[in-house]
PDB file of the backbone (N, CA, C, O) and the ligand in Angstrom, with CONECT records:
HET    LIG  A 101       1
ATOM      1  N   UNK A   1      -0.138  70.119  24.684  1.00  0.00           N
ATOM      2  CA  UNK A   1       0.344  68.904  24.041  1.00  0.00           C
ATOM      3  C   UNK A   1       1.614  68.369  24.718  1.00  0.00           C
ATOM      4  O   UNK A   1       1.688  67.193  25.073  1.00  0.00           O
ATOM      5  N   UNK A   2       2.679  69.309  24.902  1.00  0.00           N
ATOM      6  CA  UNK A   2       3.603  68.887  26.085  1.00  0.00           C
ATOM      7  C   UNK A   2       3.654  68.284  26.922  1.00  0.00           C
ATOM      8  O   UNK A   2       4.618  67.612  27.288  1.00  0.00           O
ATOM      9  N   UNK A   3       2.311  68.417  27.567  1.00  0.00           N
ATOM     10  CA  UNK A   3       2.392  67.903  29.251  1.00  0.00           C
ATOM     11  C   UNK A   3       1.082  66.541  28.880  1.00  0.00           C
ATOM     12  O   UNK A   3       0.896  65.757  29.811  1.00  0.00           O
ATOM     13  N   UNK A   4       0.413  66.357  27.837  1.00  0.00           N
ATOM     14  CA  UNK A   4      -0.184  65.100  27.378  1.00  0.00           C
ATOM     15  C   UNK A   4       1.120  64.238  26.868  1.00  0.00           C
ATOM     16  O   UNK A   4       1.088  63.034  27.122  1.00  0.00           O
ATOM     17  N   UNK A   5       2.175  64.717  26.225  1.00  0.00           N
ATOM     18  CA  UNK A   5       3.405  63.399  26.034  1.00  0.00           C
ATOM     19  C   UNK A   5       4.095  63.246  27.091  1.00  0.00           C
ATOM     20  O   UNK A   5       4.523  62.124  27.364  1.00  0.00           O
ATOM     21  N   UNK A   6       4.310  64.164  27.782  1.00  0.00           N
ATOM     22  CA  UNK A   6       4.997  63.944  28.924  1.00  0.00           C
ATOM     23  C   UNK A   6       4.199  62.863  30.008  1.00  0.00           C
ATOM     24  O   UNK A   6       4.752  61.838  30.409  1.00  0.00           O
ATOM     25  N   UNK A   7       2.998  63.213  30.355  1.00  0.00           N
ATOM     26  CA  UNK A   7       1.837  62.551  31.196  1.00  0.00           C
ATOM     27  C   UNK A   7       1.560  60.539  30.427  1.00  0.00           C
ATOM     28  O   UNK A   7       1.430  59.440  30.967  1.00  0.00           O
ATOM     29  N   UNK A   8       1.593  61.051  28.917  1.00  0.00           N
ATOM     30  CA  UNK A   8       1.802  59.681  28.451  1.00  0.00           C
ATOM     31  C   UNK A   8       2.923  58.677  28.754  1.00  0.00           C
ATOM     32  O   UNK A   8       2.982  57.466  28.964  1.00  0.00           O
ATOM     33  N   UNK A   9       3.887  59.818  28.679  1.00  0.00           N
ATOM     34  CA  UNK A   9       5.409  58.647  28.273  1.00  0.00           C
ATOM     35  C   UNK A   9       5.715  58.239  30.236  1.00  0.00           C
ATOM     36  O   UNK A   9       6.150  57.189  30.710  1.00  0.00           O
ATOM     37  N   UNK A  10       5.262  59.589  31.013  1.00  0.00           N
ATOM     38  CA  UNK A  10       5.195  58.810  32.017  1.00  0.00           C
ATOM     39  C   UNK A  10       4.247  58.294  32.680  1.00  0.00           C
ATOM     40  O   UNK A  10       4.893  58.242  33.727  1.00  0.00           O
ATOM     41  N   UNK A  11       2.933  57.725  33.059  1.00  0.00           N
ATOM     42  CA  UNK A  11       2.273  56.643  33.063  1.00  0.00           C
ATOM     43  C   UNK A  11       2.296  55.252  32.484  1.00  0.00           C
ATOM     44  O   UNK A  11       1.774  54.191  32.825  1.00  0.00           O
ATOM     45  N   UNK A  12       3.091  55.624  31.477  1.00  0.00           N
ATOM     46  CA  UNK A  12       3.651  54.766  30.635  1.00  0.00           C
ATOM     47  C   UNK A  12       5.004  53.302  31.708  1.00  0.00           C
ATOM     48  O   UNK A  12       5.103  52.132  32.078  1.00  0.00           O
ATOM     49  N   UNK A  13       5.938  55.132  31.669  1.00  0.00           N
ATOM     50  CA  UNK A  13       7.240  54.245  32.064  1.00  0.00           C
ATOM     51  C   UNK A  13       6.993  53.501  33.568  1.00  0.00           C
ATOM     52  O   UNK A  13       7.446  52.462  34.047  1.00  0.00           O
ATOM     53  N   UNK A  14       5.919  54.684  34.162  1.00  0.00           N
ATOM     54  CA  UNK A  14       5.262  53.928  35.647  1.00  0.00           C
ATOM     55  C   UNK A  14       5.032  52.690  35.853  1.00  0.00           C
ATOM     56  O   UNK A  14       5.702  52.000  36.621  1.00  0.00           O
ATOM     57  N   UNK A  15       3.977  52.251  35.127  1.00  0.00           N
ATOM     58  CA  UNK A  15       3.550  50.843  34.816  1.00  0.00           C
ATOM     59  C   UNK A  15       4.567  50.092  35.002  1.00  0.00           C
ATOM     60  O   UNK A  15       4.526  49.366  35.996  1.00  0.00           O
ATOM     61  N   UNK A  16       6.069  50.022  33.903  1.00  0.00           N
ATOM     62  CA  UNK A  16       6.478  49.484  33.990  1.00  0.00           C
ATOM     63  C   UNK A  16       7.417  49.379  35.588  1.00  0.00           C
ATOM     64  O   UNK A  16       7.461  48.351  36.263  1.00  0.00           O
ATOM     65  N   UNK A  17       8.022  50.521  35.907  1.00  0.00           N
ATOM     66  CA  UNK A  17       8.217  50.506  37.152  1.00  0.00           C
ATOM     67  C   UNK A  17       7.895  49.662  38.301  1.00  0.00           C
ATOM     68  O   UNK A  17       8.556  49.147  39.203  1.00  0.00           O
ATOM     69  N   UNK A  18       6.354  49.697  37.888  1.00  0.00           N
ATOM     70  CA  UNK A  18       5.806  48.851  38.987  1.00  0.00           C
ATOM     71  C   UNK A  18       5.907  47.633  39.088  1.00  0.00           C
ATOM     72  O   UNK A  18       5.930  46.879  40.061  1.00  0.00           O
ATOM     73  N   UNK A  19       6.013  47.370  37.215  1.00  0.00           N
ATOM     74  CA  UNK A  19       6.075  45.859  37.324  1.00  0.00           C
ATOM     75  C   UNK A  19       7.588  45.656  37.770  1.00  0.00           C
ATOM     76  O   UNK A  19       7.644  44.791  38.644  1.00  0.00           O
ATOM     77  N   UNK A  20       9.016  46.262  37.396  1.00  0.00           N
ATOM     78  CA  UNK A  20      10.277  45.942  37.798  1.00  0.00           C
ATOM     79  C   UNK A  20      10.294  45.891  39.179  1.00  0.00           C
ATOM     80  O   UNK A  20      11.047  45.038  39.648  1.00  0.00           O
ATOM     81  N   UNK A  21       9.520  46.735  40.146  1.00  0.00           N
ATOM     82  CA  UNK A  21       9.747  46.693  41.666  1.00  0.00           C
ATOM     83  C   UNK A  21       8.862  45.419  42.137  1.00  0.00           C
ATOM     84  O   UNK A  21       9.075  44.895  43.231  1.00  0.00           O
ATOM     85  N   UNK A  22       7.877  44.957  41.274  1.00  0.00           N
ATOM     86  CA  UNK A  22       7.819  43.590  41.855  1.00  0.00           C
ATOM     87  C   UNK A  22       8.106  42.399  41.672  1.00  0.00           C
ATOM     88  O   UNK A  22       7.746  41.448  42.366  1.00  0.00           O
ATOM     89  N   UNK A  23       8.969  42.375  40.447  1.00  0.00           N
ATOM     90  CA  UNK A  23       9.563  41.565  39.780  1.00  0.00           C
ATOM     91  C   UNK A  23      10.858  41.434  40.861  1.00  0.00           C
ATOM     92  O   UNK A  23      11.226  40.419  41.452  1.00  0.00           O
ATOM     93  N   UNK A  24      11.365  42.651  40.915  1.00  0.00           N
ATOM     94  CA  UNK A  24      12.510  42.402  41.907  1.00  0.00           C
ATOM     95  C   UNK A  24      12.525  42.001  43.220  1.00  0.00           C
ATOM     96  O   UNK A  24      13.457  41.311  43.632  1.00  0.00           O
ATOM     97  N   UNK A  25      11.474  42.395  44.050  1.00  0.00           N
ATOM     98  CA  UNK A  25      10.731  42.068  45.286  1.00  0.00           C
ATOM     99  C   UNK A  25      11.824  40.586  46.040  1.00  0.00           C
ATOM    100  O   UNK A  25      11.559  39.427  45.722  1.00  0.00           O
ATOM    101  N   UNK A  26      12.327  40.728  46.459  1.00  0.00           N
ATOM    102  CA  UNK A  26      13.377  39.085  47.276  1.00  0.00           C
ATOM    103  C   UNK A  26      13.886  38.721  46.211  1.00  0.00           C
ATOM    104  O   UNK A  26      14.239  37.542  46.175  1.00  0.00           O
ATOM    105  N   UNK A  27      14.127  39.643  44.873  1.00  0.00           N
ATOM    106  CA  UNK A  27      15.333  38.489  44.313  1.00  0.00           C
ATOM    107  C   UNK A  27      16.651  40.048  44.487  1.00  0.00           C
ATOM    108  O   UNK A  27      17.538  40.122  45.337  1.00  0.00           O
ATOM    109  N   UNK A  28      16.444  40.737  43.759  1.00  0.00           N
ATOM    110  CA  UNK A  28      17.371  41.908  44.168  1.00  0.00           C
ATOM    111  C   UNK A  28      16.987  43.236  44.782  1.00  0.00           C
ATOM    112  O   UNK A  28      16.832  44.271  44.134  1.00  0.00           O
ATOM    113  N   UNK A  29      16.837  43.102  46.210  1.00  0.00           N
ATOM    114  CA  UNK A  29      16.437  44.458  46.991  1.00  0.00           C
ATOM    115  C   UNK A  29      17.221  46.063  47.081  1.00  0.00           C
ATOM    116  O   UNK A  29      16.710  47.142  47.378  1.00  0.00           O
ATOM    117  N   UNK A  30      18.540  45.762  46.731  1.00  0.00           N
ATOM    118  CA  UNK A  30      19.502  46.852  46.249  1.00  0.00           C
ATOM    119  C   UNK A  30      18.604  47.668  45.041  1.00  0.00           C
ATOM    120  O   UNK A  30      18.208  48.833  45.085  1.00  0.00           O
ATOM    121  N   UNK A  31      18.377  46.447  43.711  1.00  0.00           N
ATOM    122  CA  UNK A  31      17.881  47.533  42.750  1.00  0.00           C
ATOM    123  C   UNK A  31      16.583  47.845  43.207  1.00  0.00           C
ATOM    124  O   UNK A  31      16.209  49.008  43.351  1.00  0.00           O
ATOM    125  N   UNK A  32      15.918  46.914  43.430  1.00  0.00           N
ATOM    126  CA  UNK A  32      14.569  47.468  44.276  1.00  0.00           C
ATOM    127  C   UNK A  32      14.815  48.814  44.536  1.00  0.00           C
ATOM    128  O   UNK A  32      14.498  49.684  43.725  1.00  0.00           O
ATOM    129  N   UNK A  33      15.422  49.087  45.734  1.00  0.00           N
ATOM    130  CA  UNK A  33      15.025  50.480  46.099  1.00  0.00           C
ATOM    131  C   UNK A  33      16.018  51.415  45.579  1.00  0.00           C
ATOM    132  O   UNK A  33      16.330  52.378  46.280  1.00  0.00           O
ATOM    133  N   UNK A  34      16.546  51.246  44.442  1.00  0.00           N
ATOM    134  CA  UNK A  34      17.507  52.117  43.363  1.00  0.00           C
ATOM    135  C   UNK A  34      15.448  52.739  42.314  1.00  0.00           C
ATOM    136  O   UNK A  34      14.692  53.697  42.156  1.00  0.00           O
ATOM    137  N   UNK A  35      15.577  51.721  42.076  1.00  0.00           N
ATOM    138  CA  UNK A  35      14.288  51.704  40.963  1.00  0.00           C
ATOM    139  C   UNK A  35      13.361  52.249  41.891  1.00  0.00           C
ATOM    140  O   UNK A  35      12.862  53.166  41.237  1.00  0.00           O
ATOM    141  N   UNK A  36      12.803  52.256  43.046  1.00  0.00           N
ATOM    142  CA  UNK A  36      11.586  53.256  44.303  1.00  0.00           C
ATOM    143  C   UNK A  36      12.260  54.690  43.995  1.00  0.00           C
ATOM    144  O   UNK A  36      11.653  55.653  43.526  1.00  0.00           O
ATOM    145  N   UNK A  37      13.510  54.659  44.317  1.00  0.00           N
ATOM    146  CA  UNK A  37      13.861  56.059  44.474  1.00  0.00           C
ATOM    147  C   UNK A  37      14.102  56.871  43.086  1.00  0.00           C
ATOM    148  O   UNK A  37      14.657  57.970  43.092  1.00  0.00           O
ATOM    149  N   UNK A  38      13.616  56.212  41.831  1.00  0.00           N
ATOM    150  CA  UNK A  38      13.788  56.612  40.947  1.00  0.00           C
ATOM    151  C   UNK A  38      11.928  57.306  40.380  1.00  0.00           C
ATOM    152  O   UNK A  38      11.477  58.332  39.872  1.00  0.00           O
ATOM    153  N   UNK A  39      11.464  56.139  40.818  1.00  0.00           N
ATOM    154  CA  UNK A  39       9.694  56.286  40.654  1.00  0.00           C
ATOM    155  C   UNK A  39       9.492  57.671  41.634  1.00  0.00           C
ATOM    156  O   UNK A  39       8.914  58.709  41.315  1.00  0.00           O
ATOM    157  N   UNK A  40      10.042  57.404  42.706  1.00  0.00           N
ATOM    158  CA  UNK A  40       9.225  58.706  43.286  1.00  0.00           C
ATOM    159  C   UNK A  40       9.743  60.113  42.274  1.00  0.00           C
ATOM    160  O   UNK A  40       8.868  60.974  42.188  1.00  0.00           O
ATOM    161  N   UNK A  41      10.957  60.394  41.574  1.00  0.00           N
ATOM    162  CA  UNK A  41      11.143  61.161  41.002  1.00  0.00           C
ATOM    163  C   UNK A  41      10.085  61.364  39.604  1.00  0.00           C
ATOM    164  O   UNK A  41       9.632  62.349  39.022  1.00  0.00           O
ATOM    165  N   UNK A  42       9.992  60.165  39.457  1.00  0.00           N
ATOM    166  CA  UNK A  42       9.264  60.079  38.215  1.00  0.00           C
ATOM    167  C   UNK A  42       7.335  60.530  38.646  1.00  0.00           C
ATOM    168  O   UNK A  42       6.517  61.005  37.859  1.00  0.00           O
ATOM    169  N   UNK A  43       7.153  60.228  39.863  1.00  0.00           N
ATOM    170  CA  UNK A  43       5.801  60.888  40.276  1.00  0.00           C
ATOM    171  C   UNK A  43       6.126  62.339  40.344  1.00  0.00           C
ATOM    172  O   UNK A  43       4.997  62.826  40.278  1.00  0.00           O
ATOM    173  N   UNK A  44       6.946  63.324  40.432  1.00  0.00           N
ATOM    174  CA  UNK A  44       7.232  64.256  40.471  1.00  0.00           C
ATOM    175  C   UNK A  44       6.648  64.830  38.918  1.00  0.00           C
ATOM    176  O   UNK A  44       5.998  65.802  38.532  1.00  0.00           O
ATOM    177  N   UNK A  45       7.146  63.889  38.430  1.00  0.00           N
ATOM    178  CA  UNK A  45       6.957  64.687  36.805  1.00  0.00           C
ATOM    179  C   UNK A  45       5.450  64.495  36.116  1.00  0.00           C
ATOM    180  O   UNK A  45       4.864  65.300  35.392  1.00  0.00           O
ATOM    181  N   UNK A  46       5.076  63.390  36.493  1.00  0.00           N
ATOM    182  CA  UNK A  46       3.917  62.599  36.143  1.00  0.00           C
ATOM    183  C   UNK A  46       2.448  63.742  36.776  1.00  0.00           C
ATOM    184  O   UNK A  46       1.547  64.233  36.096  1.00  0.00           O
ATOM    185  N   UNK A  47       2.682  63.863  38.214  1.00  0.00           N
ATOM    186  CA  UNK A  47       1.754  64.724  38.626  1.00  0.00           C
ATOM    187  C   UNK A  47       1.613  66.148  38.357  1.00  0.00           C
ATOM    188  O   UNK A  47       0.571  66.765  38.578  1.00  0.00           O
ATOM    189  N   UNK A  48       3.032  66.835  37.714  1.00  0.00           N
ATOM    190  CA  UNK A  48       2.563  68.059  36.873  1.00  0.00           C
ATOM    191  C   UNK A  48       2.420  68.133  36.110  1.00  0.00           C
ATOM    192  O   UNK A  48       1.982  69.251  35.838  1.00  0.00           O
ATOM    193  N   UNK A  49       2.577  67.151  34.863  1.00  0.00           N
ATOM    194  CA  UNK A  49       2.279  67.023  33.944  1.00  0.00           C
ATOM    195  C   UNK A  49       0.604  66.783  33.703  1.00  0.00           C
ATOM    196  O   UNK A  49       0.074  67.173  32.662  1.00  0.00           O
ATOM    197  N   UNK A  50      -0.176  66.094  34.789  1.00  0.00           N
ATOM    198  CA  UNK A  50      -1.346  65.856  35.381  1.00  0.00           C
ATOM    199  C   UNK A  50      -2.180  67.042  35.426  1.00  0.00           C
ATOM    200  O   UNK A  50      -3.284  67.212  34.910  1.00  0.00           O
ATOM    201  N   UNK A  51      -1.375  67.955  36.226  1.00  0.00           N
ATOM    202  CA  UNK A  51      -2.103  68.756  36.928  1.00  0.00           C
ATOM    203  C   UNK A  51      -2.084  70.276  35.581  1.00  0.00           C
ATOM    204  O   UNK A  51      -2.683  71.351  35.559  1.00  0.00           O
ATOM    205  N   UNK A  52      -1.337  69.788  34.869  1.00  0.00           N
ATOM    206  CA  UNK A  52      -1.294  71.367  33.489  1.00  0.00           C
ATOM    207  C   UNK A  52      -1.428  70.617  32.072  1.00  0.00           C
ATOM    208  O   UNK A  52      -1.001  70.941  30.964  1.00  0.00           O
ATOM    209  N   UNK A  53      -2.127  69.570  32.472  1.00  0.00           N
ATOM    210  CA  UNK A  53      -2.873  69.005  31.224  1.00  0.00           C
ATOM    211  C   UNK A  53      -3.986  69.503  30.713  1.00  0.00           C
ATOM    212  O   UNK A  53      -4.954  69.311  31.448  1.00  0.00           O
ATOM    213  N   UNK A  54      -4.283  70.233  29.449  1.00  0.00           N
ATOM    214  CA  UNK A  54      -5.861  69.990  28.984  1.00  0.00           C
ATOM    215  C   UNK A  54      -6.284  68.603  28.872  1.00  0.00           C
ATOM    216  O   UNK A  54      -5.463  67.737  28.571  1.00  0.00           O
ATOM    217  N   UNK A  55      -7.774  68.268  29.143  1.00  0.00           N
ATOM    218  CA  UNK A  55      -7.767  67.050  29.412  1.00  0.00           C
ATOM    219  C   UNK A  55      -9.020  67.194  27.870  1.00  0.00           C
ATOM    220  O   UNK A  55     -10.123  66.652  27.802  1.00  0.00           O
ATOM    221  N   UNK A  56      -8.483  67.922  27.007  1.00  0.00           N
ATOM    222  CA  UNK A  56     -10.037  67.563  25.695  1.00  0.00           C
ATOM    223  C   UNK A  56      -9.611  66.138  24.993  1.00  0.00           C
ATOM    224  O   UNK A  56      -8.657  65.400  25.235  1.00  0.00           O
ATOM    225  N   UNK A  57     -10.376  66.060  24.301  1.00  0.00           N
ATOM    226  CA  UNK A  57     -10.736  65.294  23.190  1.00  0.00           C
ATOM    227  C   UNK A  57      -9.206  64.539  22.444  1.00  0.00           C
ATOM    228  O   UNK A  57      -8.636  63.450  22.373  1.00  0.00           O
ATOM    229  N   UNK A  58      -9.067  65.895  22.011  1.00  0.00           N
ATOM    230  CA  UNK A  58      -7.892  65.739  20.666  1.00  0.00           C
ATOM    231  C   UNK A  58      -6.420  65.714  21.609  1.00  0.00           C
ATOM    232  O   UNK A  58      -5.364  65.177  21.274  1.00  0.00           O
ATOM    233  N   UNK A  59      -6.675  66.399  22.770  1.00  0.00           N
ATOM    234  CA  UNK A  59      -5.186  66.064  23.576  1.00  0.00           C
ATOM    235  C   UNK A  59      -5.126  64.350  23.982  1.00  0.00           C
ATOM    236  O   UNK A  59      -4.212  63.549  23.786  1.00  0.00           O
ATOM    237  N   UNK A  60      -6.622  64.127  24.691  1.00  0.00           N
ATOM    238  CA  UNK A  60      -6.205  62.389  24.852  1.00  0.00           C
ATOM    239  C   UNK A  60      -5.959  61.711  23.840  1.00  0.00           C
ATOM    240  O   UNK A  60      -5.096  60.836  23.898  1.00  0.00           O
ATOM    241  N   UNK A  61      -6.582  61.932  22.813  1.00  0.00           N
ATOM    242  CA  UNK A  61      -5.875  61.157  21.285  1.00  0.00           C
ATOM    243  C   UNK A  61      -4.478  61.076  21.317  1.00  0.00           C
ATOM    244  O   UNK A  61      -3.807  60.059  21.498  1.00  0.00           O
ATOM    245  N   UNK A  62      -4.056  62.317  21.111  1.00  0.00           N
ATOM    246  CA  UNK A  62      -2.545  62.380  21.168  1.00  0.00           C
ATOM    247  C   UNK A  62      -1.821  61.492  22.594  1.00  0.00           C
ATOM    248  O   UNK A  62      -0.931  60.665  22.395  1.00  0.00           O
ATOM    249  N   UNK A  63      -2.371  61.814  24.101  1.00  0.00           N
ATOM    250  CA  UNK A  63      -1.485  61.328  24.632  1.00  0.00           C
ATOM    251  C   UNK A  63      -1.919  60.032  24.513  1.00  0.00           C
ATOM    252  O   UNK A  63      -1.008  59.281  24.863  1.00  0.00           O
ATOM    253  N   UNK A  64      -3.202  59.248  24.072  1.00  0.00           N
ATOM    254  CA  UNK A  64      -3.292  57.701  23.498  1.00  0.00           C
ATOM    255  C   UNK A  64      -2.218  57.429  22.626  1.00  0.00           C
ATOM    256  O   UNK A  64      -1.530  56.506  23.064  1.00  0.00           O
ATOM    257  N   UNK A  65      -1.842  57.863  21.619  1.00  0.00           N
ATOM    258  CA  UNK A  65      -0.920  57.783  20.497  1.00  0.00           C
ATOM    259  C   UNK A  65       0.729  57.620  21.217  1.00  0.00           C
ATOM    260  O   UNK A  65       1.584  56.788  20.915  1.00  0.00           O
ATOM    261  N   UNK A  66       0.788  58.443  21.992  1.00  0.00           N
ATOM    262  CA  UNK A  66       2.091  58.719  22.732  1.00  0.00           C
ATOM    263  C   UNK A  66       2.255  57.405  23.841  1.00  0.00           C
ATOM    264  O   UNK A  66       3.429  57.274  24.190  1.00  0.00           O
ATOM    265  N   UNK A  67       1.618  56.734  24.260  1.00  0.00           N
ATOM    266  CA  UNK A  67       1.607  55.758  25.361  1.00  0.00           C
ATOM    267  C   UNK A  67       1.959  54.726  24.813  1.00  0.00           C
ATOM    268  O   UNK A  67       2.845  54.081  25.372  1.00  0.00           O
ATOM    269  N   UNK A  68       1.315  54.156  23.379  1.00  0.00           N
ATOM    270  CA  UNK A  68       1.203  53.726  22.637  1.00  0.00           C
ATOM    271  C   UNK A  68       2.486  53.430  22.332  1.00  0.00           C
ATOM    272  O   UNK A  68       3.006  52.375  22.693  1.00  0.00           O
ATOM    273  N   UNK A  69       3.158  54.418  21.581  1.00  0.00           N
ATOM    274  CA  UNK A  69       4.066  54.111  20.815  1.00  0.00           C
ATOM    275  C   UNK A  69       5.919  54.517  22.070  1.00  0.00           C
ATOM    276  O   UNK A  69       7.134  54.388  21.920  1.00  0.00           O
ATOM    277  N   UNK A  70       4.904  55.044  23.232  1.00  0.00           N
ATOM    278  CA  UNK A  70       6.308  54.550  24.316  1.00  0.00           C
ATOM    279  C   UNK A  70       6.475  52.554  24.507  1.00  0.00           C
ATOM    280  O   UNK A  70       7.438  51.796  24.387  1.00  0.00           O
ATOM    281  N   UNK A  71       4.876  52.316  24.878  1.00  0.00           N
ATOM    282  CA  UNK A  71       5.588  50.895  24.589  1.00  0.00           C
ATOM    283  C   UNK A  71       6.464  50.228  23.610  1.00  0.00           C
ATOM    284  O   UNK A  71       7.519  49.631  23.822  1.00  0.00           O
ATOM    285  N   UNK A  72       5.706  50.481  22.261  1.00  0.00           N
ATOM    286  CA  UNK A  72       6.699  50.282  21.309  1.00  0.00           C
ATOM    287  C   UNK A  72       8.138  50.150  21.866  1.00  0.00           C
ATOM    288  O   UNK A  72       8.645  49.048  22.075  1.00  0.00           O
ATOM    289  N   UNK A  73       8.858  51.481  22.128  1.00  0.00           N
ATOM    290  CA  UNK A  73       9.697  51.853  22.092  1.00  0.00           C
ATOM    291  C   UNK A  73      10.322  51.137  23.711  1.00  0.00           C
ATOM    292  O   UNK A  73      11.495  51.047  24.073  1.00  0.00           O
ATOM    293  N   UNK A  74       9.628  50.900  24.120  1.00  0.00           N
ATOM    294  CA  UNK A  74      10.187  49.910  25.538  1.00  0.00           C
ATOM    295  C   UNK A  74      10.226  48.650  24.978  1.00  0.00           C
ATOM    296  O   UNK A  74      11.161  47.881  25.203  1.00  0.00           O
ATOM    297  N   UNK A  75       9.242  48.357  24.230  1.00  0.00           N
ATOM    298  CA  UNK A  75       9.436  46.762  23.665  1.00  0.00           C
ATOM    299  C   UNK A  75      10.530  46.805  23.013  1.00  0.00           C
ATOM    300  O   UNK A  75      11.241  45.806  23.123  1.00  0.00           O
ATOM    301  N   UNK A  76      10.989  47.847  22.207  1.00  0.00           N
ATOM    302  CA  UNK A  76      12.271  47.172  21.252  1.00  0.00           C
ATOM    303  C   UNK A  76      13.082  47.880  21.976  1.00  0.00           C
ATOM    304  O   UNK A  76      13.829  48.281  21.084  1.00  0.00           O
ATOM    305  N   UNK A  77      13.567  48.422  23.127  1.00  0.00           N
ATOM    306  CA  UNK A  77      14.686  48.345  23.592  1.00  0.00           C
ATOM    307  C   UNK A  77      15.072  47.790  24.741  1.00  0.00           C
ATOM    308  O   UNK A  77      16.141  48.043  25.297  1.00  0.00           O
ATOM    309  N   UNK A  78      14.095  46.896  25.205  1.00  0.00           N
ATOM    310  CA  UNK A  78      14.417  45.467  25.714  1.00  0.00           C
ATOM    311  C   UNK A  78      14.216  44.344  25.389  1.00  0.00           C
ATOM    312  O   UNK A  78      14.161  43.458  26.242  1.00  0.00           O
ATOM    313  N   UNK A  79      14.006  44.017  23.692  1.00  0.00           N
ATOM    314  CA  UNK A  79      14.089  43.174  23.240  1.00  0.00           C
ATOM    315  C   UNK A  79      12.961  42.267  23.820  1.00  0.00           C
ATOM    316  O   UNK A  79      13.277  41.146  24.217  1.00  0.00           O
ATOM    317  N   UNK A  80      11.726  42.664  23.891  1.00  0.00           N
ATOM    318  CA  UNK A  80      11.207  42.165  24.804  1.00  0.00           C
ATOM    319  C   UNK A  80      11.010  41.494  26.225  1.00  0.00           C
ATOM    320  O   UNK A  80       9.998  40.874  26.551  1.00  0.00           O
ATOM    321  N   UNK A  81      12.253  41.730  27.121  1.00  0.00           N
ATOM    322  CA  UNK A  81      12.397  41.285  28.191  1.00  0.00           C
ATOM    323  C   UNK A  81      11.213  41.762  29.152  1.00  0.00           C
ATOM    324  O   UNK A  81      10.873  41.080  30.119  1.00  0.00           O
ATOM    325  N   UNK A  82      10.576  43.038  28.807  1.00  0.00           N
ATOM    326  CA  UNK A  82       9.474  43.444  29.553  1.00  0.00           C
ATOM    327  C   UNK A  82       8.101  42.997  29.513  1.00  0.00           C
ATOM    328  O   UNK A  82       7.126  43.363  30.170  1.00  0.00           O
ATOM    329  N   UNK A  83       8.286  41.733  28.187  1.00  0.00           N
ATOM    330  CA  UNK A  83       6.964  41.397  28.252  1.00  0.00           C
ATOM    331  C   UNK A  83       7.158  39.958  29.026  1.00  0.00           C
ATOM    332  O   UNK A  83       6.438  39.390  29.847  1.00  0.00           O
ATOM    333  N   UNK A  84       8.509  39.571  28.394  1.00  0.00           N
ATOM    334  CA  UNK A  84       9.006  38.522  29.753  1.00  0.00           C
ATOM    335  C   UNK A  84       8.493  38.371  31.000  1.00  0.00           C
ATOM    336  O   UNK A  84       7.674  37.614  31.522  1.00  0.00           O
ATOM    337  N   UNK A  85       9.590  39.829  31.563  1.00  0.00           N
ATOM    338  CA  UNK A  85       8.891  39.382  32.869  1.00  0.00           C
ATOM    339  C   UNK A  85       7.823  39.803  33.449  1.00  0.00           C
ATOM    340  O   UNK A  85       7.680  39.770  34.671  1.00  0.00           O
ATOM    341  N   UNK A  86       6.591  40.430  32.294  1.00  0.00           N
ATOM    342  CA  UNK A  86       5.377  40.904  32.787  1.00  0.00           C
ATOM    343  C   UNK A  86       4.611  39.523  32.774  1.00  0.00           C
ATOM    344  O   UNK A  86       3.580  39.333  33.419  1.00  0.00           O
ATOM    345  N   UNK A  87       5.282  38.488  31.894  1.00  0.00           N
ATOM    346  CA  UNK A  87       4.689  36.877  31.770  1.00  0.00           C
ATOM    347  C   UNK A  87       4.818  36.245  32.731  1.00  0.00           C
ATOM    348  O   UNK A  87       3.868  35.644  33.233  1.00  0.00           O
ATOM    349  N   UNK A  88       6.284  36.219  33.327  1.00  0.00           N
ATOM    350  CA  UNK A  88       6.698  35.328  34.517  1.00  0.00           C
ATOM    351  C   UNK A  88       6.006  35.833  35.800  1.00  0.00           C
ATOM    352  O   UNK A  88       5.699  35.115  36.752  1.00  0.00           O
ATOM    353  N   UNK A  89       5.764  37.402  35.682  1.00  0.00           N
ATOM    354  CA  UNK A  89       5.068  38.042  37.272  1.00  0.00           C
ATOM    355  C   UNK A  89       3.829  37.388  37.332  1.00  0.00           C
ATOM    356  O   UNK A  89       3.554  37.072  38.490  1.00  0.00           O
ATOM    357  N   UNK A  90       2.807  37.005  36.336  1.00  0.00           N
ATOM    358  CA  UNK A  90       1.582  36.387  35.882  1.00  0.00           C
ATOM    359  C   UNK A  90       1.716  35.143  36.520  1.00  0.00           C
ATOM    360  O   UNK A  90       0.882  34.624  37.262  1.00  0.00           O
ATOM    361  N   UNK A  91       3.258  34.510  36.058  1.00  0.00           N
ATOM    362  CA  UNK A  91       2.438  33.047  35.958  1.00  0.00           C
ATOM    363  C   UNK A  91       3.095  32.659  37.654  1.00  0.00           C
ATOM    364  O   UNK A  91       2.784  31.627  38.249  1.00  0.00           O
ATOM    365  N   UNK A  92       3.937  33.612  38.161  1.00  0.00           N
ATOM    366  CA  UNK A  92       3.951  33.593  39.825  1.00  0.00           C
ATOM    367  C   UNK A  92       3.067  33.542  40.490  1.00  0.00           C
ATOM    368  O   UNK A  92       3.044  32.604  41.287  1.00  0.00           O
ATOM    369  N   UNK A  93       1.862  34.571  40.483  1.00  0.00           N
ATOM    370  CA  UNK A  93       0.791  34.552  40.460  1.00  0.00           C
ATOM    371  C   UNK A  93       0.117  33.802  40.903  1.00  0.00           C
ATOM    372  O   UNK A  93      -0.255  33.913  42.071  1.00  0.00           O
ATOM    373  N   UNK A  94      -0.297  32.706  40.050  1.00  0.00           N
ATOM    374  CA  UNK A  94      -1.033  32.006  39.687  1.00  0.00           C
ATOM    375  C   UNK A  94      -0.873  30.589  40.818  1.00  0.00           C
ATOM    376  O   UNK A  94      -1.589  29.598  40.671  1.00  0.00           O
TER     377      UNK A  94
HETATM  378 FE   LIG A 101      10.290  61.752  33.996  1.00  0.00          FE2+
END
């Protein structure tokens, strides 16, 4: 169950990662690669947590539940700014 919250909360925080490193992409390259060198640490944790996961039934429930409610918990402590700029990366996009 450990390594399903852990594996949740980070796939979780990844995502977002990804979206901040391209959000930042030519507007601030300093944090850019503050935030790379932070992800690769965070693949560190993500892939053992991966690799000493039971992968049954009732563990993915839980780490569903746990992913879940990390967004939550990213949504209200950026006040939604992360859905912001997951909007603005969209409508760049486009
Ligand atoms: Fe971590």
């Amino acid at each position: 169950m450990i390594m399903a919250c852990t594996a949740a909360v980070e796939e979780t925080v990844h995502m977002h990662l990804e979206e901040q490193v391209r959000f930042l992409n030519d507007r601030d390259n300093k944090l850019k690669d503050l935030i790379l060198e932070i992800q690769k640490q965070e693949e560190e944790h993500l892939d053992y947590a991966q690799r000493n996961m039971n992968a049954n039934a009732g563990v993915k429930f839980i780490k569903y539940i746990v992913s879940v409610a990390t967004e939550i918990v990213i949504f209200l402590s950026t006040w939604g700014d992360n859905i912001r700029m997951k909007h603005d990366l969209e409508f760049m996009r486009e």
